[in-house]
Kinemage of the C-alpha trace (Angstrom):
@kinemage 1
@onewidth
@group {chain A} dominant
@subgroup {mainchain}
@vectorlist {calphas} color= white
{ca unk a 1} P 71.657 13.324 84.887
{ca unk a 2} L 67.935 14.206 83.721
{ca unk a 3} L 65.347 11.844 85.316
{ca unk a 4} L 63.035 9.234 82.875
{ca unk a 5} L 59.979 7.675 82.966
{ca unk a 6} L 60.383 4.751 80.528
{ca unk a 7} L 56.990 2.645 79.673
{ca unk a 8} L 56.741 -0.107 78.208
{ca unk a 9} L 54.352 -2.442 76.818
{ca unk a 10} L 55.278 -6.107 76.449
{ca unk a 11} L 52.980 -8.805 74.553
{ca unk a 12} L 50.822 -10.820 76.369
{ca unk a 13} L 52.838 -13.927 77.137
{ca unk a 14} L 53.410 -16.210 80.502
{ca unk a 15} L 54.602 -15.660 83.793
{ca unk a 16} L 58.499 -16.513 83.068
{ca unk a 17} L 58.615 -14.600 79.638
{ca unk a 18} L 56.714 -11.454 81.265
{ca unk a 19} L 59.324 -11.429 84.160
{ca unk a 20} L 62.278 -12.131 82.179
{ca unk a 21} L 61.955 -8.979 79.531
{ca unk a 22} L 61.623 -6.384 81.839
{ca unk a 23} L 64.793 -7.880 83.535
{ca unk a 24} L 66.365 -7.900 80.419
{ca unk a 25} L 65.410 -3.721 79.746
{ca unk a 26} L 67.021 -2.756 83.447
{ca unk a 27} L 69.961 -4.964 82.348
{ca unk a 28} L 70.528 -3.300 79.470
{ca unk a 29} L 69.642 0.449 80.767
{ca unk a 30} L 72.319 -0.211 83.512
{ca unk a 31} L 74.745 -1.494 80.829
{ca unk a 32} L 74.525 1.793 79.297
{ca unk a 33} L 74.748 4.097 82.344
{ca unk a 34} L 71.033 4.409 83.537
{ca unk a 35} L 70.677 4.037 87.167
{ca unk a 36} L 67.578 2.656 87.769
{ca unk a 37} L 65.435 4.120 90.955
{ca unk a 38} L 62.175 1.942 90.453
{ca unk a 39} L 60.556 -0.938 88.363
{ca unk a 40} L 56.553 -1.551 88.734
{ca unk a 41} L 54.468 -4.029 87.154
{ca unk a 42} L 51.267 -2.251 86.335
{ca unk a 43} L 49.322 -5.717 85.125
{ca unk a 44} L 47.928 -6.841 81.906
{ca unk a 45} L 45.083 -5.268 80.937
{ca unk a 46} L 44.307 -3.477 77.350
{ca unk a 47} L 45.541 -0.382 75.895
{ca unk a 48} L 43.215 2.252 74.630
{ca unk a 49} L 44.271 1.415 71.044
{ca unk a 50} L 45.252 -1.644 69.748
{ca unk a 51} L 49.062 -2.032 69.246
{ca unk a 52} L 50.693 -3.397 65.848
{ca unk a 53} L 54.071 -4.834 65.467
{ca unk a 54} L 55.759 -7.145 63.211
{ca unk a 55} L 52.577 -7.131 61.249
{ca unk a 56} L 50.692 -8.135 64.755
{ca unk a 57} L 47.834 -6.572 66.038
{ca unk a 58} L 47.886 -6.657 70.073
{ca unk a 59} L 44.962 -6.362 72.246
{ca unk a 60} L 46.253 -6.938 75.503
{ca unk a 61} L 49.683 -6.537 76.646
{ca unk a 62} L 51.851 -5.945 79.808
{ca unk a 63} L 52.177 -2.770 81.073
{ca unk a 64} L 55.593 -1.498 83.178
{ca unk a 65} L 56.596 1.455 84.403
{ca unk a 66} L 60.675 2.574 84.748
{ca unk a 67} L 62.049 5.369 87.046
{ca unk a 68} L 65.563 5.984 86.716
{ca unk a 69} L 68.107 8.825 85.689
{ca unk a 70} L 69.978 8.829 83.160
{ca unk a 71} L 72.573 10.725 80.393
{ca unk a 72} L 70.585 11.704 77.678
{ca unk a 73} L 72.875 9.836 75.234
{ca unk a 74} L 70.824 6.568 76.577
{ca unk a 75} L 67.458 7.315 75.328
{ca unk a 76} L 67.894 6.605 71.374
{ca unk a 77} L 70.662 3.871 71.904
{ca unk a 78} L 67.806 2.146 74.151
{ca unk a 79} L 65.074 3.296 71.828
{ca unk a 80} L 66.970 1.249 68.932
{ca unk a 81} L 67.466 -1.900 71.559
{ca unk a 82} L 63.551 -1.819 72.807
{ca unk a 83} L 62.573 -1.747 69.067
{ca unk a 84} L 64.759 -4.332 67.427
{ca unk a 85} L 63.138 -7.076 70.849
{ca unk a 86} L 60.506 -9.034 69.740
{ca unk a 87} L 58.878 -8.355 73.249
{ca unk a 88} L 58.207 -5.149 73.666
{ca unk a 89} L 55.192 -4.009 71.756
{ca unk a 90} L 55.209 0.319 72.568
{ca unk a 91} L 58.786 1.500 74.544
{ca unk a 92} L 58.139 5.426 75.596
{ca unk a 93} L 60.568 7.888 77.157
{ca unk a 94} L 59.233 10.475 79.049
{ca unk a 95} L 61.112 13.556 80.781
{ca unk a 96} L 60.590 13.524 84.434
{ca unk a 97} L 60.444 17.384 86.048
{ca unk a 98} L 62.163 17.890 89.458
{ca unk a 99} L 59.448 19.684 91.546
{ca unk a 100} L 60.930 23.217 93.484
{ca unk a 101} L 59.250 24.076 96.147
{ca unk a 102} L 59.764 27.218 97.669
{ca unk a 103} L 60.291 26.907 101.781
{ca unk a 104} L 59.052 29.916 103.732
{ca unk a 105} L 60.363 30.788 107.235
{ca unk a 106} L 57.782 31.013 110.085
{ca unk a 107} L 57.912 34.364 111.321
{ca unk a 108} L 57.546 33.139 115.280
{ca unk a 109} L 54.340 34.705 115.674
{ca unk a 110} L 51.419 33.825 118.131
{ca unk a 111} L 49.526 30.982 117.365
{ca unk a 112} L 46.167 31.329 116.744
């Protein structure tokens, strides 16, 4: 399974709405088969453009970050759930690259 970085941008509400949507995103990402590594609040501060939806402009909004793998067959199933909640202002999915790295053996040589 390829590994996502899903961000997401929630409208500015209060503490028990802002904790309950992002709960309700992993729910639904495990639902369909996502395994979900990491979840990290990232605060509420304002994005570098301002954000329209439902015929809303948004200044501010809530900014999460979600690390988890996943069958690719996820990402527009969950891109049609993130954009039909009220909550969620931007959703992205981005492709996360495995890093190879190379290991070299010492050649048991003389310290220096």
């Amino acid at each position: 399974m390829p590994r996502y970085k899903l961000t997401l941008i929630l409208k500015a509400m209060q503490q028990p709405e802002t904790a309950a949507a992002p709960k309700c995103t992993v729910e639904a990402l495990i639902k369909h088969g996502a395994v979900v590594r990491n979840l990290e609040n990232l605060g509420d501060r304002s994005p570098p453009c301002r954000n329209s939806k439902d015929s809303q402009q948004h200044a501010r909004g809530g900014h999460f970050l979600v690390d988890m793998e996943a069958p690719s067959t996820v990402v527009p199933s969950m891109m049609e759930h993130l954009d039909r909640n009220s909550h969620v202002i931007r959703p992205t999915f981005c492709l996360r690259q495995r890093l190879s790295i190379a290991l070299e053996e010492c050649e048991g040589g003389e310290a220096a």
